[in-house]
C-alpha positions, 0 to 999 in steps of 0.5 A: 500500500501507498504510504501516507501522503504519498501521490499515487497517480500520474500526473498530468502534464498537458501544456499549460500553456494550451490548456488556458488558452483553450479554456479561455476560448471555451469561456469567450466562446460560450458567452458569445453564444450567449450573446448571439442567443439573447441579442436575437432574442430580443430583437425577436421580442422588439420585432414582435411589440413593433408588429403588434403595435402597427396592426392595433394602429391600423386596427384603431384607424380603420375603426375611427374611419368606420365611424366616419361612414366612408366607404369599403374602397377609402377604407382599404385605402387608407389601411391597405398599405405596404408594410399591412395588407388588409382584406375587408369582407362585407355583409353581402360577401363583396370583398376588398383589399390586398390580402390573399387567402393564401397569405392567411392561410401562412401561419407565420403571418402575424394577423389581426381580425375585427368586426367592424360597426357602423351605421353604413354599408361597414356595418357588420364586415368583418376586418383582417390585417396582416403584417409584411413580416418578410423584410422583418424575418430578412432583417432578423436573418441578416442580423444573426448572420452578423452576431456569428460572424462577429462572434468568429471575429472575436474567437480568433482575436481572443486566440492571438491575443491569448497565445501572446498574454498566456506566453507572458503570463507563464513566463515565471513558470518557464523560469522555474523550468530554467532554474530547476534545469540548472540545479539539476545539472549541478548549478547551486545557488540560484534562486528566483527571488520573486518581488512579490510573495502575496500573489499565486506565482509569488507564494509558488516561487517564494515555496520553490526558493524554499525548497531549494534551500532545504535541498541544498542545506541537506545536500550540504550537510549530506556532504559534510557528514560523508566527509567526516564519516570518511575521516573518522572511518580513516582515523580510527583505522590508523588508531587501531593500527597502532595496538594491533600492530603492537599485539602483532609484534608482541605476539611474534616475539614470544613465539620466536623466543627459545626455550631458556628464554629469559622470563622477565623478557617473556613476562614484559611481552605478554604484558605489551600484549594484555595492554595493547589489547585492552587498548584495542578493545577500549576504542573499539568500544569507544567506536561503539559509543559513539556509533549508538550516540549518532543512531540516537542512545536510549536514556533510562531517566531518573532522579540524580543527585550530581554532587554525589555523583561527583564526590564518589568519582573523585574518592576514586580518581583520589587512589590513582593520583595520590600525587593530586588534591582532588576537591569537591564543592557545591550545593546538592543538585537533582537532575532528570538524568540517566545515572550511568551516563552521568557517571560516565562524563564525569568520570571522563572529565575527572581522568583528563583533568587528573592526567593533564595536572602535574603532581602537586596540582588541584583538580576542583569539582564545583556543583551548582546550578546555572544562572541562565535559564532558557525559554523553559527550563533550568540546568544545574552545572558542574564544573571540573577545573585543574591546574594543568597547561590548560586548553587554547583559546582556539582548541577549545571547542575542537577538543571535542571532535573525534580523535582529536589529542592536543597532546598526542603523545600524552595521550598514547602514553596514558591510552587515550583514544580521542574519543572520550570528550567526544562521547561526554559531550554527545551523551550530555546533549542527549539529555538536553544539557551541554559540555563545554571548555570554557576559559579559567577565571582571571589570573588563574591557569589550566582546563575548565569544563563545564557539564550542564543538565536540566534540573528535576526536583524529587525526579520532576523536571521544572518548566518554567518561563522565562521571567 
C-alpha cells in the first residue's frame, strides 16, 4: 500500500500553456453564444411589440374611419398599405383589399381580425390585417448572420491575443523550468527571488526558493557528514593500527623466543600484549559509543543527585593520583538524568583533568546550578577545573571532535583514544544539557569544563518561563 501522503497517480502534464488558452476560448466562446442567443432574442421580442403595435394602429384607424361612414374602397385605402395588407369582407360577401387567402392561410403571418360597426354599408364586415413580416424575418436573418460572424471575429482575436498574454503570463513558470534545469545539472545557488510573495506565482516561487534551500542545506550537510564519516572511518583505522600492530609484534616475539628464554623478557611481552589489547578493545568500544550516540542512545531517566555523583568519582580518581588534591564543592543538585551516563562524563572529565595536572596540582569539582535559564527550563552545572597547561583559546571547542589529542603523545602514553570528550559531550546533549571548555577565571591557569543538565526536583523536571 501507498504510504501516507504519498501521490499515487500520474500526473498530468498537458501544456499549460494550451490548456488556458483553450479554456479561455471555451469561456469567450460560450458567452458569445450567449450573446448571439439573447441579442436575437430580443430583437425577436422588439420585432414582435413593433408588429403588434402597427396592426392595433391600423386596427384603431380603420375603426375611427368606420365611424366616419366612408366607404369599403377609402377604407382599404387608407389601411391597405405596404408594410399591412388588409382584406375587408362585407355583409353581402363583396370583398376588398390586398390580402390573399393564401397569405392567411401562412401561419407565420402575424394577423389581426375585427368586426367592424357602423351605421353604413361597414356595418357588420368583418376586418383582417396582416403584417409584411418578410423584410422583418430578412432583417432578423441578416442580423444573426452578423452576431456569428462577429462572434468568429472575436474567437480568433481572443486566440492571438491569448497565445501572446498566456506566453507572458507563464513566463515565471518557464523560469522555474530554467532554474530547476540548472540545479539539476549541478548549478547551486540560484534562486528566483520573486518581488512579490502575496500573489499565486509569488507564494509558488517564494515555496520553490524554499525548497531549494532545504535541498541544498541537506545536500550540504549530506556532504559534510560523508566527509567526516570518511575521516573518522580513516582515523580510527590508523588508531587501531597502532595496538594491533603492537599485539602483532608482541605476539611474534614470544613465539620466536627459545626455550631458556629469559622470563622477565617473556613476562614484559605478554604484558605489551594484555595492554595493547585492552587498548584495542577500549576504542573499539569507544567506536561503539559513539556509533549508538549518532543512531540516537536510549536514556533510562531518573532522579540524580550530581554532587554525589561527583564526590564518589573523585574518592576514586583520589587512589590513582595520590600525587593530586582532588576537591569537591557545591550545593546538592537533582537532575532528570540517566545515572550511568552521568557517571560516565564525569568520570571522563575527572581522568583528563587528573592526567593533564602535574603532581602537586588541584583538580576542583564545583556543583551548582546555572544562572541562565532558557525559554523553559533550568540546568544545574558542574564544573571540573585543574591546574594543568590548560586548553587554547582556539582548541577549545575542537577538543571535542573525534580523535582529536592536543597532546598526542600524552595521550598514547596514558591510552587515550580521542574519543572520550567526544562521547561526554554527545551523551550530555542527549539529555538536553551541554559540555563545554570554557576559559579559567582571571589570573588563574589550566582546563575548565563545564557539564550542564536540566534540573528535576524529587525526579520532576521544572518548566518554567522565562521571567
Amino acid at each position: 500500500m501507498p504510504a501516507s501522503g504519498a501521490v499515487t497517480g500520474m500526473l498530468r502534464t498537458v501544456s499549460l500553456r494550451r490548456r488556458v488558452t483553450w479554456t479561455a476560448l471555451a469561456v469567450v466562446g460560450v458567452v458569445l453564444i450567449g450573446v448571439v442567443l439573447v441579442v436575437h432574442a430580443l430583437f425577436g421580442v422588439v420585432v414582435n411589440r413593433g408588429v403588434n403595435a402597427v396592426l392595433a394602429d391600423r386596427v384603431q384607424l380603420a375603426q375611427q374611419l368606420t365611424r366616419q361612414n366612408v366607404g369599403p374602397a377609402v377604407l382599404i385605402e387608407r389601411v391597405d398599405a405596404r408594410s399591412v395588407r388588409a382584406r375587408l369582407v362585407l355583409p353581402d360577401g363583396q370583398t376588398y383589399g390586398s390580402l390573399s387567402q393564401a397569405r392567411l392561410a401562412d401561419p407565420r403571418v402575424k394577423r389581426r381580425q375585427v368586426r367592424l360597426h357602423s351605421a353604413g354599408r361597414l356595418n357588420g364586415a368583418v376586418l383582417t390585417l396582416a403584417a409584411e413580416s418578410t423584410l422583418l424575418s430578412g432583417a432578423q436573418a441578416r442580423l444573426l448572420w452578423v452576431l456569428v460572424a462577429t462572434g468568429v471575429g472575436a474567437l480568433l482575436v481572443t486566440a492571438a491575443a491569448l497565445l501572446v498574454g498566456v506566453r507572458r503570463a507563464l513566463a515565471p513558470l518557464d523560469a522555474m523550468t530554467a532554474l530547476a534545469g540548472r540545479i539539476a545539472q549541478g548549478s547551486r545557488g540560484g534562486r528566483l527571488s520573486p518581488a512579490r510573495a502575496d500573489t499565486e506565482l509569488g507564494r509558488t516561487a517564494a515555496a520553490f526558493d524554499a525548497m531549494l534551500e532545504a535541498l541544498e542545506g541537506a545536500e550540504a550537510h549530506a556532504l559534510a557528514s560523508e566527509e567526516r564519516t570518511r575521516r573518522f572511518v580513516a582515523d580510527a583505522a590508523h588508531e587501531l593500527r597502532t595496538p594491533i600492530a603492537g599485539i602483532a609484534a608482541a605476539a611474534e616475539a614470544v613465539l620466536h623466543q627459545a626455550e631458556g628464554a629469559d622470563i622477565e623478557q617473556r613476562q614484559r611481552l605478554e604484558l605489551l600484549l594484555v595492554r595493547e589489547s585492552h587498548r584495542a578493545a577500549q576504542l573499539v568500544d569507544d567506536l561503539v559509543n559513539l556509533a549508538r550516540l549518532d543512531a540516537g542512545v536510549e536514556l533510562r531517566r531518573g532522579p540524580v543527585e550530581l554532587r554525589g555523583l561527583a564526590a564518589t568519582q573523585a574518592d576514586r580518581v583520589r587512589v590513582l593520583h595520590p600525587a593530586l588534591t582532588i576537591a569537591v564543592r557545591g550545593v546538592t543538585q537533582v537532575v532528570d538524568a540517566d545515572a550511568p551516563r552521568v557517571t560516565e562524563i564525569l568520570a571522563n572529565l575527572l581522568d583528563n583533568a587528573c592526567q593533564a595536572t602535574p603532581a602537586g596540582g588541584r583538580v576542583e569539582v564545583r556543583v551548582g546550578r546555572n544562572d541562565k535559564v532558557t525559554e523553559f527550563t533550568e540546568f544545574a552545572e558542574v564544573t571540573v577545573a585543574d591546574t594543568g597547561p590548560g586548553v587554547p583559546p582556539p582548541d577549545r571547542e575542537r577538543i571535542f571532535d573525534r580523535l582529536v589529542r592536543l597532546d598526542p603523545a600524552r595521550d598514547h602514553q596514558v591510552g587515550g583514544s580521542g574519543l572520550g570528550l567526544a562521547i561526554a559531550r554527545g551523551l550530555a546533549r542527549a539529555h538536553g544539557g551541554d559540555l563545554r571548555c570554557q576559559p579559567p577565571p582571571p589570573g588563574a591557569t589550566g582546563a575548565v569544563f563545564q557539564l550542564l543538565l536540566p534540573i528535576s526536583d524529587n525526579g520532576t523536571p521544572l518548566h518554567r518561563p522565562i521571567r
